[in-house]
C-alpha positions as CSV (number, residue, x, y, z in Angstrom):
1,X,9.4,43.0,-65.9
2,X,12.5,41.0,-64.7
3,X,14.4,38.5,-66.9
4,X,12.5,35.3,-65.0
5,X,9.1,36.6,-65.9
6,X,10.1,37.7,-69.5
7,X,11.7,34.3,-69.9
8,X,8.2,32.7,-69.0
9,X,5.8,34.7,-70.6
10,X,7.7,34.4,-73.6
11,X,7.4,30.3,-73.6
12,X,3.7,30.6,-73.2
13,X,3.2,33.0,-76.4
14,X,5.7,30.2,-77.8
15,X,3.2,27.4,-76.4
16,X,0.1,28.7,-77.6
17,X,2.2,29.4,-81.1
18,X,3.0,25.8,-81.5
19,X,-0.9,25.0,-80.4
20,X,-2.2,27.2,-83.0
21,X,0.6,26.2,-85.6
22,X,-0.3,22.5,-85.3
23,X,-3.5,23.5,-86.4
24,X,-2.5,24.6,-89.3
25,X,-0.4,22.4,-90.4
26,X,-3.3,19.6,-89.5
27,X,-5.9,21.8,-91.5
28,X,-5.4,19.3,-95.1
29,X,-5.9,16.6,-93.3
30,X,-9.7,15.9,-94.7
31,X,-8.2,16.4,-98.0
32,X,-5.8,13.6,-97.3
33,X,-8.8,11.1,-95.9
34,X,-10.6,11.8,-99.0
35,X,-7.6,11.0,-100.9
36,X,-7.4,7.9,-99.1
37,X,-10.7,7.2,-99.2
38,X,-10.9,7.6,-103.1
39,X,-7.2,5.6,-103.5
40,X,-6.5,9.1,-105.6
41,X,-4.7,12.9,-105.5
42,X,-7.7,13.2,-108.4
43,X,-6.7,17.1,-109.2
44,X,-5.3,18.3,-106.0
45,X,-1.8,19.6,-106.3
46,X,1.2,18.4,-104.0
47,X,2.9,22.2,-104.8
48,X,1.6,24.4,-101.3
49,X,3.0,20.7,-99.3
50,X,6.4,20.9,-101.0
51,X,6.7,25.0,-100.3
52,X,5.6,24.0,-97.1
53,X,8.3,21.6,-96.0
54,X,11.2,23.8,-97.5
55,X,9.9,26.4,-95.3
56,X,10.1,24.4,-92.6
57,X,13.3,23.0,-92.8
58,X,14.7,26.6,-93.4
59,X,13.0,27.9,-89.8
60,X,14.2,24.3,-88.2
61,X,17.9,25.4,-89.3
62,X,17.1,29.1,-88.7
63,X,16.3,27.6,-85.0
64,X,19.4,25.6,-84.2
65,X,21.5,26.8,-80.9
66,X,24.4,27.3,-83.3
67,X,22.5,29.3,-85.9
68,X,20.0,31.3,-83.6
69,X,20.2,30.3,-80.1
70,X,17.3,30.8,-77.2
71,X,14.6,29.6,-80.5
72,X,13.7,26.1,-79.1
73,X,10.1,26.4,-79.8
74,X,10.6,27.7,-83.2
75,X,12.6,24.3,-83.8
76,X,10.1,22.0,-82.2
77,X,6.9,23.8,-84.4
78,X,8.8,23.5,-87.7
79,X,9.9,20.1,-86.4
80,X,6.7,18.6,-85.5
81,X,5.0,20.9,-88.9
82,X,7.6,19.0,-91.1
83,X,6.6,15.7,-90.0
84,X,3.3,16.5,-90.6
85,X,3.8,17.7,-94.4
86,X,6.0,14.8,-95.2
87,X,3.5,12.1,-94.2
88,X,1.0,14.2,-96.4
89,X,3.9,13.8,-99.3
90,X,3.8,10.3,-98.7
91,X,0.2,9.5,-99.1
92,X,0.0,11.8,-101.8
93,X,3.1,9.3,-103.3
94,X,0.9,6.3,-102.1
95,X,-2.1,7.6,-104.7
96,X,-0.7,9.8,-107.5
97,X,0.1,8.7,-110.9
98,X,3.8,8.0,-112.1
99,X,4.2,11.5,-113.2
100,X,2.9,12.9,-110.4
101,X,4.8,10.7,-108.6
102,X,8.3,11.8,-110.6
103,X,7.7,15.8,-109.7
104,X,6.9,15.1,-106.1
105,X,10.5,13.2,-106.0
106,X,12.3,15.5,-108.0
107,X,11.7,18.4,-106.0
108,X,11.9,17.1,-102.6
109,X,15.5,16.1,-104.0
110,X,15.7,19.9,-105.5
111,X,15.1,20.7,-101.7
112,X,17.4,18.5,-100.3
113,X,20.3,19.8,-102.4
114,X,19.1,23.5,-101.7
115,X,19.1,23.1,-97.7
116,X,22.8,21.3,-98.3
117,X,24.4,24.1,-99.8
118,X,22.9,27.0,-97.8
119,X,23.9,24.7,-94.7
120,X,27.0,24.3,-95.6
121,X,27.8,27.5,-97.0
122,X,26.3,28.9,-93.8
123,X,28.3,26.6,-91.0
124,X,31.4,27.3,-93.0
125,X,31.5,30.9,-94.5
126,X,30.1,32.7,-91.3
127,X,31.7,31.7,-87.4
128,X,28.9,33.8,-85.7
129,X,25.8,33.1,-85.1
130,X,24.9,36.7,-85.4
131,X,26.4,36.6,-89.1
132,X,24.5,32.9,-89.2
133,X,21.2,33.9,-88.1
134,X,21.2,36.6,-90.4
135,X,21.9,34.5,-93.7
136,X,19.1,31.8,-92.4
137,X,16.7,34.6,-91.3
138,X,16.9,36.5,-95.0
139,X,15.9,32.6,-96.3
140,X,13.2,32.8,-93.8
141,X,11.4,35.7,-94.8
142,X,12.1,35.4,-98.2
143,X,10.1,31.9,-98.6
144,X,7.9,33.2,-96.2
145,X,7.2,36.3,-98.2
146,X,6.4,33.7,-101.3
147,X,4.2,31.4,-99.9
148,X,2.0,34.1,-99.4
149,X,1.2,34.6,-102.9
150,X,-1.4,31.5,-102.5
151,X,-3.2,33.9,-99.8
152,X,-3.3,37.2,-102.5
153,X,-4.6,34.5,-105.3
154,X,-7.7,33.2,-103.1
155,X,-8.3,36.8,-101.9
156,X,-8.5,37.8,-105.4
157,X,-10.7,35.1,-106.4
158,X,-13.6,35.8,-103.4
159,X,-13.5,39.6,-104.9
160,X,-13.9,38.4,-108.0
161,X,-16.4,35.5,-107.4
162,X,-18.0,37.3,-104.1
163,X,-17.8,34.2,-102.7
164,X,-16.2,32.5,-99.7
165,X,-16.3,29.6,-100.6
166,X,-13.0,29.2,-101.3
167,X,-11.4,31.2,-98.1
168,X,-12.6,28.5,-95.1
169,X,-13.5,30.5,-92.5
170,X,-11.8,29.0,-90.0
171,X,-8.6,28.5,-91.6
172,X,-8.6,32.5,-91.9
173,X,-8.8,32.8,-87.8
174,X,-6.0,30.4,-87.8
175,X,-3.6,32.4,-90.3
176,X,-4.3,35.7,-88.5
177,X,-3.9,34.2,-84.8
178,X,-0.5,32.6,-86.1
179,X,0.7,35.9,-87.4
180,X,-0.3,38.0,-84.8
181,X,0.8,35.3,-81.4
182,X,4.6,35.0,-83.4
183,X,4.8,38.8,-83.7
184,X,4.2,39.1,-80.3
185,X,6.3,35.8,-79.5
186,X,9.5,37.9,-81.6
187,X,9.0,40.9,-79.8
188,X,9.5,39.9,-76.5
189,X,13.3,40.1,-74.8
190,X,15.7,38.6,-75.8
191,X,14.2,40.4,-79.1
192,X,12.9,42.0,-80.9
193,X,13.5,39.3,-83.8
194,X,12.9,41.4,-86.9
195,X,13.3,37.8,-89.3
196,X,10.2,36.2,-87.1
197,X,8.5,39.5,-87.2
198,X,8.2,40.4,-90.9
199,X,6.4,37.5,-92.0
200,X,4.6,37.1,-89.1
201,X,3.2,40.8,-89.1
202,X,2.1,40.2,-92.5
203,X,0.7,37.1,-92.2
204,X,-1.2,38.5,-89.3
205,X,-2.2,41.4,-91.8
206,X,-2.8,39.1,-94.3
207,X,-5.2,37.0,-91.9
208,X,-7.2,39.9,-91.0
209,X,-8.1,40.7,-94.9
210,X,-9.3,37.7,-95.0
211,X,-11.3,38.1,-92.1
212,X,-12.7,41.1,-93.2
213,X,-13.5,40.3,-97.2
214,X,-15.2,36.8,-95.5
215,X,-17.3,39.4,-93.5
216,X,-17.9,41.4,-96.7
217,X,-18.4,38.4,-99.1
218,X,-20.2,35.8,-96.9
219,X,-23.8,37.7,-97.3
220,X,-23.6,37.0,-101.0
221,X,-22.6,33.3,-100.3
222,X,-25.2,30.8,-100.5
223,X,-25.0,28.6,-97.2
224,X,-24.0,25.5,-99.0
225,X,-21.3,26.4,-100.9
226,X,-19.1,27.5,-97.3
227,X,-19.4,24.1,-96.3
228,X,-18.0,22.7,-99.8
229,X,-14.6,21.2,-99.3
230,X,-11.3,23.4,-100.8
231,X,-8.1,22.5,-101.1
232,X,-6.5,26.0,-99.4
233,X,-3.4,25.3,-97.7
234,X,-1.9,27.9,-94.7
235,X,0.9,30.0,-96.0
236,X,2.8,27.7,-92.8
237,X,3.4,29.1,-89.6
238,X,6.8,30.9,-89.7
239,X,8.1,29.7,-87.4
C-alpha cells in the first residue's frame, strides 16, 4: 500500500475507535439517571470515574503534536472521554454526601498536581518528542495496565459465583472491540506504536475472557439476574 492509502485506512480504524470508545465511556450513564432519579450515589463508588479521567488526561498529553505527533484521534477520544467522566464527577458531587464529596475533590486535585509535574518535568527535561513520547507512553501503559485490575476482580467473581450477572454482556463486546480496533489502529504506518499496543492487546485479550467465561457461565444464570443493573465500569479506551 502507498502512504495515501495507509494514511486513510488508518483514520477509519481511528473513526470506528473513537465510535466504539464513546461507547464506552457512555456505558454508566443509566447508573447516573438512576442517581439522578433517586437524588443519591446510595453505594456506588466515584473510584473507576476518577482512574478513568487520569487516564485520559495522560493519553490526551500522550497525544499532543509536541509530545507524539500524527495522534489526533487519540487526543479527540480521550478528549471527548474526559468530558464525559467529568460531567459524571459532577453529578456524582451534585448527590453524594460531604464526605463523599471531600474524596471526590481531593483526588481530582491529587490528579491535577500529578499531570503538572509529569507535564512539566516532561516539556522541560526531554527536547524530543521521541524522548517525550516515551516518558508519556510508559504513564500510559502503566495506568492502563492498572485499571485493569477491576476487569480480573469481576472475572474472578463470575468463576466464583457462576454467574454473569455481574459481567454485562454487552459491555464485554465493547472492551474486546476497543482492544482489538486500537491494536490494529497502532500497528498501521507510521507505527507500529508499541505504548497503544500493549494495553490495547490486553484489553483485547482481556475482552475475549470475558466473552468466553459469559459463554461458559451464562447457562447457569437465571434469565433475570443478566438484566439486573451493575455498576461495572470499562477499564477506558486507551487511547
Amino acid at each position: 500500500m502507498n502512504h495515501k492509502t495507509l494514511e486513510i485506512l488508518r483514520n477509519v480504524v481511528g473513526g470506528i475507535g473513537n465510535a466504539i470508545s464513546f461507547f464506552l465511556f457512555a456505558s454508566p450513564v443509566p447508573t447516573f439517571i438512576g442517581i439522578y432519579k433517586k437524588k443519591s450515589v446510595e453505594q456506588f463508588k466515584p473510584d473507576p470515574y476518577l482512574a478513568t479521567i487520569m487516564n485520559c488526561i495522560l493519553w490526551v498529553f500522550y497525544g499532543l503534536p509536541f509530545v507524539h505527533p500524527n495522534s489526533t484521534l487519540v487526543v479527540t477520544t480521550n478528549a471527548i472521554g474526559l468530558a464525559i467522566e467529568l460531567t459524571y464527577i459532577v453529578i456524582f458531587l451534585l448527590y453524594s454526601d460531604k464526605k463523599g464529596r471531600l474524596k471526590v475533590v481531593a483526588w481530582i486535585a491529587v490528579e491535577i498536581v500529578f499531570l503538572a509535574i509529569v507535564a512539566s518535568c516532561t516539556l522541560k527535561i526531554f527536547h524530543t518528542t521521541k524522548k517525550r513520547s516515551n516518558v508519556a507512553g510508559i504513564l500510559c501503559v502503566i495506568f492502563g495496565l492498572l485499571m485493569y485490575i477491576s476487569p480480573l476482580t469481576i472475572m474472578g467473581k463470575v468463576i466464583k459465583t457462576k454467574s454473569v450477572k455481574y459481567m454485562p454482556f454487552y459491555l464485554s463486546v465493547g472492551n474486546f472491540a476497543n482492544g482489538l480496533i486500537w491494536t490494529i489502529y497502532a500497528v498501521i504506518p507510521p507505527g507500529p506504536d508499541p505504548y497503544i499496543i500493549i494495553p490495547n492487546g490486553l484489553g483485547a485479550l482481556s475482552g475475549a475472557v470475558q466473552l468466553i467465561l459469559y459463554a461458559y457461565y451464562s447457562k447457569f444464570t437465571p434469565k433475570d439476574d443478566e438484566k439486573k443493573p451493575t455498576e461495572l465500569q470499562m477499564v477506558g479506551p486507551a487511547p
